[in-house]
matplotlib code that plots the C-alpha trace (Angstrom):
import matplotlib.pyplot as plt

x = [20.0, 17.8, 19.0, 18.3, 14.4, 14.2, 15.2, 12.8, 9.7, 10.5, 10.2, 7.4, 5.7, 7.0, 5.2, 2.2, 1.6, 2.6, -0.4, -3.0, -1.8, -3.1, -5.9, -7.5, -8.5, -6.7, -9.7, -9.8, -6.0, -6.2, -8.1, -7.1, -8.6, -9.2, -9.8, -12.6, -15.4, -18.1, -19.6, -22.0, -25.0, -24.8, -20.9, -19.8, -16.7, -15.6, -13.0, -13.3, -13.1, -12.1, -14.3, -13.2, -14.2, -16.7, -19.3, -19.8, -21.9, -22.1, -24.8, -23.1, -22.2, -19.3, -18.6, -16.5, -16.1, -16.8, -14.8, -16.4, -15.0, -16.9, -19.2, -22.0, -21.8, -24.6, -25.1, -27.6, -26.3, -25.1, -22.5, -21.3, -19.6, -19.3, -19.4, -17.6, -18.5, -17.3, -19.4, -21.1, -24.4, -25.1, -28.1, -28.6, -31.0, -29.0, -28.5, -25.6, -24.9, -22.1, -22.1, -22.6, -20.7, -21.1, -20.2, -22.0, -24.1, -26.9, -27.8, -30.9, -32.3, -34.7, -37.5, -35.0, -32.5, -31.7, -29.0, -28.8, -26.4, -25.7, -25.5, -23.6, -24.3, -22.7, -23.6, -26.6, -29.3, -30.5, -34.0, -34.9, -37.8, -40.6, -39.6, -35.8, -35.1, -32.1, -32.2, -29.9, -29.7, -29.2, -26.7, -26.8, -25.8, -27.7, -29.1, -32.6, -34.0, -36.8, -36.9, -39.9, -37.8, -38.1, -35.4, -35.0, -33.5, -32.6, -32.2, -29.5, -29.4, -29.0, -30.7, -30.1, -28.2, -29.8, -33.2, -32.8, -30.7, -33.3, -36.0, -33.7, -33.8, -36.9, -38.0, -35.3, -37.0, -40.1, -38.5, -37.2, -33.6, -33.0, -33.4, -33.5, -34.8, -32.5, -33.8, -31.9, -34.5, -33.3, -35.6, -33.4, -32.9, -36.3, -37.3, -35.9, -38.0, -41.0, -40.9, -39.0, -41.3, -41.0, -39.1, -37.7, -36.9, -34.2, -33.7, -38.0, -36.9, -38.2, -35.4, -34.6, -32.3, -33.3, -36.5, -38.1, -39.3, -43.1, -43.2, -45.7, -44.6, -44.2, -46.8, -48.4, -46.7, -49.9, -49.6, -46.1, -46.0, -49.1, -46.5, -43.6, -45.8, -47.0, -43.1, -41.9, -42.4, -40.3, -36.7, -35.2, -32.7, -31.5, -30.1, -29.3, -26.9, -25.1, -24.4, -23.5, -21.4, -18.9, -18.6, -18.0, -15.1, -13.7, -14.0, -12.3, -9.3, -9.0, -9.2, -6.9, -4.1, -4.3, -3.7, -0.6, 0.9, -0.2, 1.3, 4.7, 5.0, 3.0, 5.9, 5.4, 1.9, 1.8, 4.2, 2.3, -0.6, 1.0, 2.4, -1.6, -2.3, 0.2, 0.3, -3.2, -3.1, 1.0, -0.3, -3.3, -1.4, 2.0, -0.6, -2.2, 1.3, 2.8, -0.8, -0.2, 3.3, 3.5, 1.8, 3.9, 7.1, 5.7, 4.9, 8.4, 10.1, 8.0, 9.4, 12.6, 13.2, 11.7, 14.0, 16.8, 15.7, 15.1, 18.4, 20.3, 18.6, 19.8, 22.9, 23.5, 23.0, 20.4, 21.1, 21.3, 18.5, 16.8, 18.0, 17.4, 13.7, 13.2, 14.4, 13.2, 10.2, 9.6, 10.8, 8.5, 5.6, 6.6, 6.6, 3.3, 2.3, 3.4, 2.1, -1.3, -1.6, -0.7, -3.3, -6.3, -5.4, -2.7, -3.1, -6.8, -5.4, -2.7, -6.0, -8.4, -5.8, -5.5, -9.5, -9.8, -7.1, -8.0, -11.7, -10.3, -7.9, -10.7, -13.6, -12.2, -8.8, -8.7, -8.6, -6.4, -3.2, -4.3, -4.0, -6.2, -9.4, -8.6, -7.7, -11.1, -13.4, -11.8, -11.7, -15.4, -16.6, -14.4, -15.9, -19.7, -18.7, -17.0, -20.3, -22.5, -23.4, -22.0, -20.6, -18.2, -16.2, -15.4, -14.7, -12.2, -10.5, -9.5, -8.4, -6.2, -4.8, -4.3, -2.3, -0.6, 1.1, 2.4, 2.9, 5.8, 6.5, 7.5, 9.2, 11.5, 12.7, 13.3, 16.9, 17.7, 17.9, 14.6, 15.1, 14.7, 10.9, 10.2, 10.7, 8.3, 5.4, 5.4, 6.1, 2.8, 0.8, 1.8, 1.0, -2.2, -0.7, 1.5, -1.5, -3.8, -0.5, 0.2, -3.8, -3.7]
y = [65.2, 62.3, 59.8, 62.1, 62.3, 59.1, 58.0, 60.9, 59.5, 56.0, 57.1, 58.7, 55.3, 53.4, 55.5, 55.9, 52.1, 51.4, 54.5, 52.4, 49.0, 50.4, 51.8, 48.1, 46.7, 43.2, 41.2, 41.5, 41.1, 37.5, 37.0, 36.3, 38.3, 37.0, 39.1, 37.3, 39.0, 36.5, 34.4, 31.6, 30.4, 28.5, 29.2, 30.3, 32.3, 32.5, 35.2, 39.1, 39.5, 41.6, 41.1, 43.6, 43.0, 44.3, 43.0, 41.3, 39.2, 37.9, 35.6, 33.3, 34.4, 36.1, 36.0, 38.9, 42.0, 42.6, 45.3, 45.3, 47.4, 47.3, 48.4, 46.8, 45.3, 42.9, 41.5, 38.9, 37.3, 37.8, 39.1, 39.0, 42.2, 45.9, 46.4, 48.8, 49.4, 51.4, 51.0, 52.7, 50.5, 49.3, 46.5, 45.5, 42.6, 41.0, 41.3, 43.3, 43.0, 46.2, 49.4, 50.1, 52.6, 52.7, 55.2, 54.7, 56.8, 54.3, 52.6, 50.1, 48.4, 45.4, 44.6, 42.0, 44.3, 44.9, 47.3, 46.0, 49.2, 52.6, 53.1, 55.7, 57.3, 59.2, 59.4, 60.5, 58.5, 56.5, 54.3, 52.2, 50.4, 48.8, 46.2, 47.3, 48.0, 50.5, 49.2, 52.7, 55.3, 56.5, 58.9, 60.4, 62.4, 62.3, 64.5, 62.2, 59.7, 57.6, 56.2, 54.0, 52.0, 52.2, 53.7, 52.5, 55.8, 59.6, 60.4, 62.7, 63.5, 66.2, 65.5, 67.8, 70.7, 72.7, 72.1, 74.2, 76.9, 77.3, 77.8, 80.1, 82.1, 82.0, 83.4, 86.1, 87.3, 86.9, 89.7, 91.8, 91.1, 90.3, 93.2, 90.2, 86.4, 84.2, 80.8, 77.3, 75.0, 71.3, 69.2, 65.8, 67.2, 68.2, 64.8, 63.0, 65.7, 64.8, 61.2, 62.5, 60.9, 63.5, 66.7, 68.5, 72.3, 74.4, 78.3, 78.2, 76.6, 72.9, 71.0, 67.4, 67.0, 65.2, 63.8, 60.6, 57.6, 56.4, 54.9, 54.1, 57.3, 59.3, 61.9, 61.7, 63.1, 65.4, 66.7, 67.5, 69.3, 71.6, 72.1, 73.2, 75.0, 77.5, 77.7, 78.3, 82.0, 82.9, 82.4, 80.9, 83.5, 81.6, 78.6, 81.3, 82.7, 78.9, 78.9, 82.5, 83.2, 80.6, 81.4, 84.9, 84.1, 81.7, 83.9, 87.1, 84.6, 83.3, 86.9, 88.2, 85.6, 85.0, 89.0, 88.7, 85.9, 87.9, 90.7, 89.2, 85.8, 85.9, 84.0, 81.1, 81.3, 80.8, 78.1, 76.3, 76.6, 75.0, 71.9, 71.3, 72.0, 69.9, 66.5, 66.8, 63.1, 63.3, 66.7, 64.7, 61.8, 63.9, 66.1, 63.5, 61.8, 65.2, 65.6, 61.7, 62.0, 65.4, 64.3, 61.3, 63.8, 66.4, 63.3, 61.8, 65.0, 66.2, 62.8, 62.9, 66.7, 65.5, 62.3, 65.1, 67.5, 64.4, 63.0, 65.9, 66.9, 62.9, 63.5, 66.6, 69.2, 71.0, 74.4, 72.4, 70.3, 73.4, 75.1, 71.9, 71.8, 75.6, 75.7, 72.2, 72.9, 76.5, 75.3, 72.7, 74.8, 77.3, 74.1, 73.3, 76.4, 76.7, 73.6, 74.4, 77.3, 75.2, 72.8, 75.1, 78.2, 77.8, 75.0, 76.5, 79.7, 78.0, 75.6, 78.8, 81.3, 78.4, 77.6, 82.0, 81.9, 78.9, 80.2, 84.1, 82.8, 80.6, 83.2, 86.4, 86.7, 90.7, 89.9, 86.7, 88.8, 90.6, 88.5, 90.2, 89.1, 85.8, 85.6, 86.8, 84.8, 81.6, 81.8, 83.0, 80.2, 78.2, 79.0, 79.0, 75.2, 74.8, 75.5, 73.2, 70.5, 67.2, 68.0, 70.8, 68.5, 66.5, 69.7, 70.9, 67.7, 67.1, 71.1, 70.3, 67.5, 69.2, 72.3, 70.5, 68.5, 71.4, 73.5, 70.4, 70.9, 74.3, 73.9, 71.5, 74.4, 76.9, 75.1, 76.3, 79.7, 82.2, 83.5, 80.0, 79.7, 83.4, 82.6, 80.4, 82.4, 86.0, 84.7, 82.4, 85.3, 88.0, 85.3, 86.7, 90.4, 88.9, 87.3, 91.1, 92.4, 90.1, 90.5, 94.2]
z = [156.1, 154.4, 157.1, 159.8, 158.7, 157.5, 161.4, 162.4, 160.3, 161.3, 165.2, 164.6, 163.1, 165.8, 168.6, 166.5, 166.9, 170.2, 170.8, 168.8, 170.3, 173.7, 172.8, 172.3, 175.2, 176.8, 175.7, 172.5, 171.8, 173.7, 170.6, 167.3, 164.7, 160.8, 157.4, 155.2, 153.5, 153.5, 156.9, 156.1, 157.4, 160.7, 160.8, 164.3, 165.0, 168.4, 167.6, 166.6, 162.3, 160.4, 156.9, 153.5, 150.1, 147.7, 148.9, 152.3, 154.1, 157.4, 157.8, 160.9, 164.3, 166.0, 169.6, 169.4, 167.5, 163.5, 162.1, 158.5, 155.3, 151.9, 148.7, 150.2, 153.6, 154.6, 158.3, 158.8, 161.6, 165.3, 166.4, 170.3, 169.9, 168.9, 165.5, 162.8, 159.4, 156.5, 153.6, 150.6, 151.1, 154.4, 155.7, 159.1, 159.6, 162.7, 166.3, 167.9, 171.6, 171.7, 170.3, 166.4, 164.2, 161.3, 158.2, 154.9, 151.9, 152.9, 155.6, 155.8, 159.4, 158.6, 160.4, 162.6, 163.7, 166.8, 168.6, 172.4, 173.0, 171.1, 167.4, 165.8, 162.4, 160.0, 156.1, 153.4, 153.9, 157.4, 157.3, 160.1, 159.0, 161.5, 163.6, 164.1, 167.9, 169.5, 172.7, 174.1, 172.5, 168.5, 167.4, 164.0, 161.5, 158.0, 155.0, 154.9, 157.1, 157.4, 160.9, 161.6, 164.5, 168.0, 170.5, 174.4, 175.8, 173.8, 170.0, 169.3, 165.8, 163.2, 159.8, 156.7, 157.8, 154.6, 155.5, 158.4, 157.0, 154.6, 157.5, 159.2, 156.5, 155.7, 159.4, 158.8, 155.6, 157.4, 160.3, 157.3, 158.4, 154.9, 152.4, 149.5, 149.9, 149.8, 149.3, 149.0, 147.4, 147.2, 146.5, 147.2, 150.8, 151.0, 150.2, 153.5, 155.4, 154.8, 155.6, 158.8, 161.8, 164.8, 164.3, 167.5, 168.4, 168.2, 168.8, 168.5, 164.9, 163.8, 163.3, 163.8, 166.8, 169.9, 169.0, 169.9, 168.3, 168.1, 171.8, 174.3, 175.8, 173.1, 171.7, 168.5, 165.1, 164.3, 168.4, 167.9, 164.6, 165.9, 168.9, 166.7, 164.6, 167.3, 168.9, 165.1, 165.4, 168.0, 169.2, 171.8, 173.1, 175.6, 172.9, 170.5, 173.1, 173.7, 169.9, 169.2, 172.2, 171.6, 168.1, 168.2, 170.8, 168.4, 165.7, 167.4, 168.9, 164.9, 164.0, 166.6, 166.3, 162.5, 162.0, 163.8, 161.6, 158.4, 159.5, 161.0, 159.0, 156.0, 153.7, 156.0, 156.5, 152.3, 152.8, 155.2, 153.4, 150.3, 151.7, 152.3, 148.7, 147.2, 150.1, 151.9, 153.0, 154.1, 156.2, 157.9, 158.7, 159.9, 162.1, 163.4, 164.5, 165.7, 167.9, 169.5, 170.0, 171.3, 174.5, 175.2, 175.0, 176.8, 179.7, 179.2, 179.4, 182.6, 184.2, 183.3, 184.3, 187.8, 188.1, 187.4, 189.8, 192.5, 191.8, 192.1, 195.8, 196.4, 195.2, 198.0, 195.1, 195.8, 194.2, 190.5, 191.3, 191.7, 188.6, 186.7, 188.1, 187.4, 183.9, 182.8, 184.0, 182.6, 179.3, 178.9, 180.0, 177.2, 174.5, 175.8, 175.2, 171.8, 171.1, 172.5, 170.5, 167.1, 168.0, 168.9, 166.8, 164.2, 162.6, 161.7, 160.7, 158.0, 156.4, 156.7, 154.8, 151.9, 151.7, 151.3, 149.2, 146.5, 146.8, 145.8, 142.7, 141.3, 142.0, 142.7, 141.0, 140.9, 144.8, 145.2, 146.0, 148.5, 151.3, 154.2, 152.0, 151.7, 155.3, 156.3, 154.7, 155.0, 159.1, 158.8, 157.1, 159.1, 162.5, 160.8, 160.0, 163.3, 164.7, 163.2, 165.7, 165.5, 162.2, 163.8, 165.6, 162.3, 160.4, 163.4, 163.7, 160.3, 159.8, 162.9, 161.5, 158.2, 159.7, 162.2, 159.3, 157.5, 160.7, 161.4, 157.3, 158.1, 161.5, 159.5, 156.9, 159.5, 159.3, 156.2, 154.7, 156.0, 152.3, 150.5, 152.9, 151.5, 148.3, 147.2, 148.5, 146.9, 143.4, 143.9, 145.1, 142.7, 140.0, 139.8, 139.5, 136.7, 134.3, 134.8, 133.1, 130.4, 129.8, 129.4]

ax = plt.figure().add_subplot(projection="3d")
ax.plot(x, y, z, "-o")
ax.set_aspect("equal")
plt.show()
C-alpha cells in the first residue's frame, strides 16, 4: 500500500512540472537563468536572473527577466524584462520594460522609477513618490498608500478594506439600521487615508477603487472630495445589486449543498476538515496538484475514449464503438461533474465547517458540538470574504486548494473500513461534551 502511493505521489510530481515547464514561454527557456542576490554597478546580464538572499540589490542591467526573492529587495537598475518580487521591504528606483508584480509589507517607488507596462500590488503599505511613472495601468491591493506618481491609463485598486467597512457602518447607523453603533476605529489604517491622493465611489460610498492619479486630465483633489461628499449620502442600488446578488446565490448554493453533507456524511466532513488542521501546506499543495492534473486526465481520457470509439467503427464494430463512446463518454461527464462540484462547492464547505468549528471550541465551547452552528457561520463569513474585491479571489483560491487536498485525503480512506473514517470524528466532537462533565 506505501509503494502504491509513493508511485501515486511521484506521478503526481511528475505532471505537476511538465504543467509549469509550459507555462514559461520558448523565449525565456532559450535563456539561461542564474541565482545571485547582488548585481553591480555597470554589470550587464544578457540573461533572465533569478536573485534571493537577505538582502538584494540590482544595481546593473538585465536584458531579460528578474525573478527577485528577499528581506529587502533593492532595484536600481534596468531590467529588459518583467519582473517578480517577493519581499518584506521593497524599493524601486529603476526602469522596467514588462510587467511588475510584486508582493511585499512595503513597497517604495523613487523619484526614477518607471513601469513601461502594468504593475501589480499586493501587501501593507504602497508609496509612489513624485517623479515615478506607470506608463499602463496600476493594480493594487494595500491597507495605506501614499501615491504621489503618475499613471498612463486606469487605477484599479482597493486600499484598506476596514476603512470602508467602518464608513458603511457609519451611514447604516446614520439610517438607523443599526439599533447600536458599531464602530471599528484604527488609527494605523486610518493613517494611510489621509495621505490617500484621490478617492473614488462605490455603492454612493468613498472608497478608493478606480481613481486616478494627479494628471493633466485629472480633476483637482479638493473638486473631487466636494463630489464624493455630496454622493456620500446616497446608495448606488444599481452596484449594490452586482455585489449582493452574486453573494446571496453563493451563499444559498454553500447553504444548500453543505446541509446535505452534514446531514448524510458528517463523519467525513470532520475528517476532511482535520487533515487541514493537522497538514495545511500538504492539503494546499495536494489540492493544487489534484486541480492541474484533473484536467489533463479528464483531456486524456476524452481522447482516448474517442480513439476507442473511432477504432472500433474502423475496425467494422460499430455497435461496440458505440457502446464504448456512450459509456466512456457518460462516465467521464459524471467525473467531471463530481469534480466540478469539489472544486466550486466542496472543497469550500470542508475549510468553512473547520474555520466554524475551531472559532466555536475556542469561543463558544458550550456550542462546539453541535455542528449546524459551526457550519453556519463559517460559510457566512466565508462568502462575506469571497466577496471582497480583489481580495475574494485570493481567499477562494487558497480555500480551494485547502479542501481539495483533504477532499483527495479522504477519497484515499474510502478503501478502508467506513467505520475506521467514522471514528475519528465523533470522539473529537463530543470532546467538548466530555470536559462540561468532568467540570460539573
Amino acid at each position: 500500500m506505501k509503494h502504491i502511493k509513493n508511485w501515486r505521489f511521484s506521478f503526481l510530481i511528475i505532471y505537476l512540472l511538465l504543467f509549469v515547464t509550459l507555462l514559461f514561454p520558448s523565449s525565456a527557456l532559450a535563456r539561461e537563468a542564474e541565482v545571485e542576490d547582488t548585481v553591480g554597478q555597470g554589470e550587464t546580464l544578457d540573461q533572465s536572473l533569478v536573485m534571493y538572499g537577505r538582502e538584494v540589490v540590482m544595481d546593473g542591467v538585465i536584458n531579460g527577466d528578474l525573478l527577485a526573492v528577499g528581506n529587502r529587495v533593492t532595484i536600481n537598475g534596468d531590467i529588459n524584462g518583467s519582473l517578480v518580487v517577493i519581499g518584506q521591504n521593497v524599493n524601486l528606483n529603476g526602469t522596467i520594460t514588462g510587467s511588475s508584480y510584486i508582493g511585499a509589507l512595503n513597497m517604495i517607488m523613487g523619484p526614477e522609477a518607471n513601469a513601461a507596462r502594468d504593475l501589480y500590488f499586493i501587501g501593507a503599505s504602497l508609496e509612489t513618490q513624485d517623479g515615478s511613472s506607470i506608463d499602463r495601468d496600476l493594480h493594487a491591493v494595500s491597507l495605506e498608500a501614499d501615491l504621489s506618481g503618475t499613471v498612463g491609463q486606469e487605477v484599479d485598486t482597493l486600499v484598506g478594506p476596514v476603512h470602508l467597512i467602518q464608513i458603511l457602518y457609519d451611514y447604516m447607523l446614520d439610517q438607523g439600521w443599526l439599533s447600536q453603533p458599531l464602530k471599528f476605529d484604527f488609527p494605523w489604517f486610518q493613517r494611510g487615508f489621509e495621505r490617500q491622493a484621490i478617492p473614488g465611489l462605490a455603492f454612493g460610498l468613498p472608497t478608493f477603487q478606480n481613481f486616478m492619479f494627479h494628471t493633466a486630465n485629472s480633476a483637482s483633489y479638493s473638486e473631487f472630495r466636494d463630489q464624493s461628499s455630496k454622493q456620500a449620502g446616497t446608495i448606488d442600488v444599481e452596484r449594490l445589486k452586482q455585489w449582493a446578488v452574486p453573494l446571496l446565490r453563493n451563499l444559498v448554493a454553500l447553504l444548500i449543498l453543505g446541509l446535505l453533507v452534514l446531514w448524510l456524511l458528517p463523519a467525513q466532513l470532520s475528517f476532511a476538515g482535520e487533515q487541514v488542521r493537522k497538514n495545511p501546506w500538504r492539503s494546499l499543495l495536494t489540492g493544487l496538484l489534484v486541480f492541474v492534473i484533473g484536467w489533463f486526465a479528464a483531456l486524456l481520457a476524452l481522447l482516448i475514449i474517442l480513439a476507442l470509439a473511432i477504432f472500433f467503427y474502423w475496425a467494422s464494430l460499430p455497435n461496440l464503438g458505440f457502446l464504448t463512446g456512450t459509456i466512456g463518454l457518460s462516465t467521464l461527464g459524471i467525473a467531471l461533474s463530481i469534480f466540478w462540484l469539489d472544486i466550486v462547492f466542496f472543497s469550500k464547505i470542508v475549510v468553512a465547517f473547520l474555520c466554524g468549528s475551531l472559532f466555536f471550541k475556542r469561543f463558544l465551547p458550550k456550542y462546539a458540538h453541535r455542528r449546524i452552528w459551526p457550519f453556519l457561520a463559517g460559510v457566512i463569513v466565508y462568502a462575506l470574504l469571497a466577496s471582497i474585491p480583489y481580495l475574494g479571489w485570493l481567499v477562494a483560491v487558497i480555500v480551494t486548494f485547502l479542501g481539495l487536498g483533504a477532499i483527495w485525503k479522504l477519497s484515499s480512506m474510502r478503501k478502508q473500513p467506513e467505520a475506521q473514517v467514522a471514528e475519528d470524528s465523533p470522539v473529537e466532537e463530543d470532546m467538548p461534551e466530555a470536559s462540561a462533565t468532568t467540570e460539573a
